[in-house]
GUPANU-284762 format. One record per residue (C-alpha): residue in three letters; chain; z, y, x; residue number from 1. Coordinates in Angstrom, 3 decimals, m for minus. Layout:
<pts>
@aa=ALA; ch=A; Z=Z; Y=Y; X=X; i=NUM
...
</pts>
This chain:
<pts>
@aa=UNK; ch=A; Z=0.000; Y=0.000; X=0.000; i=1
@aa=UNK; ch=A; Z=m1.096; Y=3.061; X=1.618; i=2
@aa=UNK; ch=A; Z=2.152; Y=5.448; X=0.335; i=3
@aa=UNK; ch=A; Z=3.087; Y=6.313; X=3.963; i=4
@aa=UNK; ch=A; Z=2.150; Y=9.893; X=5.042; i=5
@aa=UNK; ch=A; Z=0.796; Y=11.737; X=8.477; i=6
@aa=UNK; ch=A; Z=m0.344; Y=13.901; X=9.775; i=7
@aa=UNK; ch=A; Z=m3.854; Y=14.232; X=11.973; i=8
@aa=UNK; ch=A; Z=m3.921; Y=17.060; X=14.210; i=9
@aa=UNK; ch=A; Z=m6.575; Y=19.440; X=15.408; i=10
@aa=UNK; ch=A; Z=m7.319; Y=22.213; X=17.288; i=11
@aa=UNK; ch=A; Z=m9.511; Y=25.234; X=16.553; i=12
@aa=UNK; ch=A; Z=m11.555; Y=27.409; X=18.128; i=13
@aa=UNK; ch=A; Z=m9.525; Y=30.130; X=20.854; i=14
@aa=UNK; ch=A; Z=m8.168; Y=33.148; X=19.255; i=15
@aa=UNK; ch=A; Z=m7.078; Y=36.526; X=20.443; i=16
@aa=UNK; ch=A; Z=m4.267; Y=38.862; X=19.398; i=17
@aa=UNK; ch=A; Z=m4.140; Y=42.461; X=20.122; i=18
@aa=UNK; ch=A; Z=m2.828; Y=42.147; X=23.358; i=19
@aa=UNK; ch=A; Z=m5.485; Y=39.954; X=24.870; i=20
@aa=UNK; ch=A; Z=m3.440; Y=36.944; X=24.938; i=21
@aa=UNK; ch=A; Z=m4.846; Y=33.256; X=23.517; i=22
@aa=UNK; ch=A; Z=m4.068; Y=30.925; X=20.903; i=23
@aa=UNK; ch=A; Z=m5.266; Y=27.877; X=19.989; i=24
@aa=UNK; ch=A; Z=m4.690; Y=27.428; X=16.283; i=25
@aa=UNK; ch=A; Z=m3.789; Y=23.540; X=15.078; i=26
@aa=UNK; ch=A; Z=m5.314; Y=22.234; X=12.181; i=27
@aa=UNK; ch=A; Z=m3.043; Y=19.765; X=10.022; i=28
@aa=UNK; ch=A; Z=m4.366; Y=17.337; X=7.457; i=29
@aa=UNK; ch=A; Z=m2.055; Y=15.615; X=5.483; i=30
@aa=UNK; ch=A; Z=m3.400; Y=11.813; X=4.499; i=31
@aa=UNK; ch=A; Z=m2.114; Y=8.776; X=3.184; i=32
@aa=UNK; ch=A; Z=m1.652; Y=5.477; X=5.820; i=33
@aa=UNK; ch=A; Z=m0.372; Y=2.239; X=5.967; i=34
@aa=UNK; ch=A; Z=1.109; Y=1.736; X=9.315; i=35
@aa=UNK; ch=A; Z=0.898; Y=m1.815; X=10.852; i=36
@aa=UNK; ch=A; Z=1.019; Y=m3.577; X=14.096; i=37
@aa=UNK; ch=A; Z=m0.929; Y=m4.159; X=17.051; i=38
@aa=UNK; ch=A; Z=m3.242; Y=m7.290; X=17.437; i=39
@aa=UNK; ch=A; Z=m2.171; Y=m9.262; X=20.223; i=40
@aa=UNK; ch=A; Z=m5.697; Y=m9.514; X=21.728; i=41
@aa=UNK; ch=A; Z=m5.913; Y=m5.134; X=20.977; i=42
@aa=UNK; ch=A; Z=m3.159; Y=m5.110; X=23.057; i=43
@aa=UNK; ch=A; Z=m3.978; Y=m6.967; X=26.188; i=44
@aa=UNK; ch=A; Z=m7.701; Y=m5.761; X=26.057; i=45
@aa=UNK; ch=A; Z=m6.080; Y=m2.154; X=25.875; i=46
@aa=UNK; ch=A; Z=m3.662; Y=m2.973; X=28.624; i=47
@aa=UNK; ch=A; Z=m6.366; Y=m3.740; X=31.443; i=48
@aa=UNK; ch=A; Z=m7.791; Y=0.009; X=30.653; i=49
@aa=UNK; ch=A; Z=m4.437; Y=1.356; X=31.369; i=50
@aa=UNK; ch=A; Z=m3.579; Y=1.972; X=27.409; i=51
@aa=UNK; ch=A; Z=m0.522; Y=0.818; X=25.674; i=52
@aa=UNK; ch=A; Z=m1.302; Y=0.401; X=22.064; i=53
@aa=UNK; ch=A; Z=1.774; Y=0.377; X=19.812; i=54
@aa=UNK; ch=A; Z=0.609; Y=1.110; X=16.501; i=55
@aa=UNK; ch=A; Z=m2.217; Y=1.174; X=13.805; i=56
@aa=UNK; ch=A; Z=m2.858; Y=3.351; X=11.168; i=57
@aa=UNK; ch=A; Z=m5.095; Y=2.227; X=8.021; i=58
@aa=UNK; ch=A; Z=m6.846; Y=5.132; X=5.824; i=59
@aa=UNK; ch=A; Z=m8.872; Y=4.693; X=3.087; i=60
@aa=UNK; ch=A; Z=m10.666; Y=7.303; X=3.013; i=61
@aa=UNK; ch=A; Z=m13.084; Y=7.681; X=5.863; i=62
@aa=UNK; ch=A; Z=m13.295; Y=11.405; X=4.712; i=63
@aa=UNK; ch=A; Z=m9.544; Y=11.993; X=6.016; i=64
@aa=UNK; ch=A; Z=m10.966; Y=11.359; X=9.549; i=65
@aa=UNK; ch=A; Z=m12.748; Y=13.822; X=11.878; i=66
@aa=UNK; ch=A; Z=m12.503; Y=13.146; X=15.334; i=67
@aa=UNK; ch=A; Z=m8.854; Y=14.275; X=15.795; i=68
@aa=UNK; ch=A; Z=m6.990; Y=12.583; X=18.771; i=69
@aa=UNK; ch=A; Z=m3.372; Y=13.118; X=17.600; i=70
@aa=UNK; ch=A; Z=m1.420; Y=11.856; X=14.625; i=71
@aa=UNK; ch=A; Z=1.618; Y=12.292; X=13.641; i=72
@aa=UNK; ch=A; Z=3.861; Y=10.087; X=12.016; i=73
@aa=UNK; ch=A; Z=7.530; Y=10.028; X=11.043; i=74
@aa=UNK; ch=A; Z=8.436; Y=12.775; X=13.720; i=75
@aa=UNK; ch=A; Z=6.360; Y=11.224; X=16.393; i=76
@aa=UNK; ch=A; Z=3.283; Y=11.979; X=18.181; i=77
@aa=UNK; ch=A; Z=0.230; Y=9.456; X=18.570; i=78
@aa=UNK; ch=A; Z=m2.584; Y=9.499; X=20.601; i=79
@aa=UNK; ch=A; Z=m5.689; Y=7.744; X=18.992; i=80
@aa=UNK; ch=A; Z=m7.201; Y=5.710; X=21.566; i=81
@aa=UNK; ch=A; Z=m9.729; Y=3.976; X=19.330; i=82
@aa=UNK; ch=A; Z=m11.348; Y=3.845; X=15.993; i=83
@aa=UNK; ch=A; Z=m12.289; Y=0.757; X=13.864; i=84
@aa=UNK; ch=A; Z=m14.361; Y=1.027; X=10.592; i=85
@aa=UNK; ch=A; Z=m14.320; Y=m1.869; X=8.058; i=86
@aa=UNK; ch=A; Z=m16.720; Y=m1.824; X=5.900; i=87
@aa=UNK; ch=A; Z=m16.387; Y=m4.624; X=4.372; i=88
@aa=UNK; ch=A; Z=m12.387; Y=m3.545; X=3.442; i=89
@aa=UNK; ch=A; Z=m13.842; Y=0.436; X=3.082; i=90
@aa=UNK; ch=A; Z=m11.194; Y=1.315; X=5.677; i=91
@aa=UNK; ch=A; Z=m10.682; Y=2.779; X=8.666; i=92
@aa=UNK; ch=A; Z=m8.172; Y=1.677; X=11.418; i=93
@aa=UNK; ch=A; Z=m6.615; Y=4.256; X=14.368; i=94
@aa=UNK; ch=A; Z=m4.939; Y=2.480; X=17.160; i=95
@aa=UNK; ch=A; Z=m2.536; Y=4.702; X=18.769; i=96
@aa=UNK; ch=A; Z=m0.287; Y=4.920; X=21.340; i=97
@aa=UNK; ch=A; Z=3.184; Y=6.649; X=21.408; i=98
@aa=UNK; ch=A; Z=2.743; Y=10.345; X=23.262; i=99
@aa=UNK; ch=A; Z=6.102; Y=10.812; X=25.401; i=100
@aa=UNK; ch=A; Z=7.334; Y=14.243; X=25.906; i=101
@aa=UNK; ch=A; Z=4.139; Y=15.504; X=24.497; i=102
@aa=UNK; ch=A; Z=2.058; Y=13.743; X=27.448; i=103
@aa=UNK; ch=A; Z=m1.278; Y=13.225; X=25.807; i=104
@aa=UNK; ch=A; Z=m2.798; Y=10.918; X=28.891; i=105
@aa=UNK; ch=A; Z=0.472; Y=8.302; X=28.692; i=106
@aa=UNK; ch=A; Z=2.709; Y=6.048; X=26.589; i=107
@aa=UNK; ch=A; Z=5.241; Y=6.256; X=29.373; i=108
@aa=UNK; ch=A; Z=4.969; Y=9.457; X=30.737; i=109
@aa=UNK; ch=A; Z=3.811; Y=7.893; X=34.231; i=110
@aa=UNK; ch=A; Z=0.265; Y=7.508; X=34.087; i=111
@aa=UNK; ch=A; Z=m2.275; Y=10.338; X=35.494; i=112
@aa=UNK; ch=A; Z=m5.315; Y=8.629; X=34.722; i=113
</pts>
C-alpha cells in the first residue's frame, strides 16, 4: 500500500538577491511510496561500484519522478543511485542509499569517489 510519504528534492536554476549573493532554490514534491528492502543480488552488484544500497522506494506514478537525486524520507536523506521502471506492475522503483551528514557521494561518509 503506497500510504507512506516523501519527499523528492530538486534544485533550480541560480538566483540573485540584491546584494549579489547566490541561491539555489530547492524544489520539493510531495508523493506517495511504499518503502521496501534491498534485493540481495541489488546489493552486492551495487557494492562492487562502491554503492551501498539500503533502501527502495516504489511510486506509482511515473509522473512523480523527474530526474531528482535526493529523497527524503522520515527525516532522512537518500541518494537515488538507480531507477527501475516496471511496466508490467506500472511502477517505478528508486534504490537509494542513506546520505550521512548531508554527504551526497557516500553512505558512510568515507568515500570520495
Amino acid at each position: 500500500m503506497y500510504d507512506s510519504v516523501a519527499i523528492l528534492k530538486a534544485y533550480g536554476e541560480p538566483v540573485y538577491d540584491g546584494y549579489g549573493n547566490e541561491f539555489v532554490p530547492e524544489i520539493d514534491t510531495t508523493v506517495f511510496v511504499q518503502p521496501r528492502g534491498v534485493y540481495n543480488s541489488e546489493f552486492y552488484n551495487a557494492a562492487q561500484l562502491g554503492l551501498h544500497p539500503s533502501i527502495t522506494f516504489v511510486l506509482t506514478n511515473r509522473a512523480d519522478y523527474n530526474g531528482q537525486k535526493i529523497i527524503n524520507f522520515e527525516g532522512n536523506d537518500y541518494s537515488i543511485i538507480r531507477t527501475d521502471w516496471d511496466a508490467q506492475r506500472d511502477e517505478i522503483r528508486l534504490i537509494c542509499e542513506e546520505r550521512i551528514n548531508g554527504n551526497p557521494n557516500s553512505s558512510d561518509g568515507q568515500n570520495t569517489r
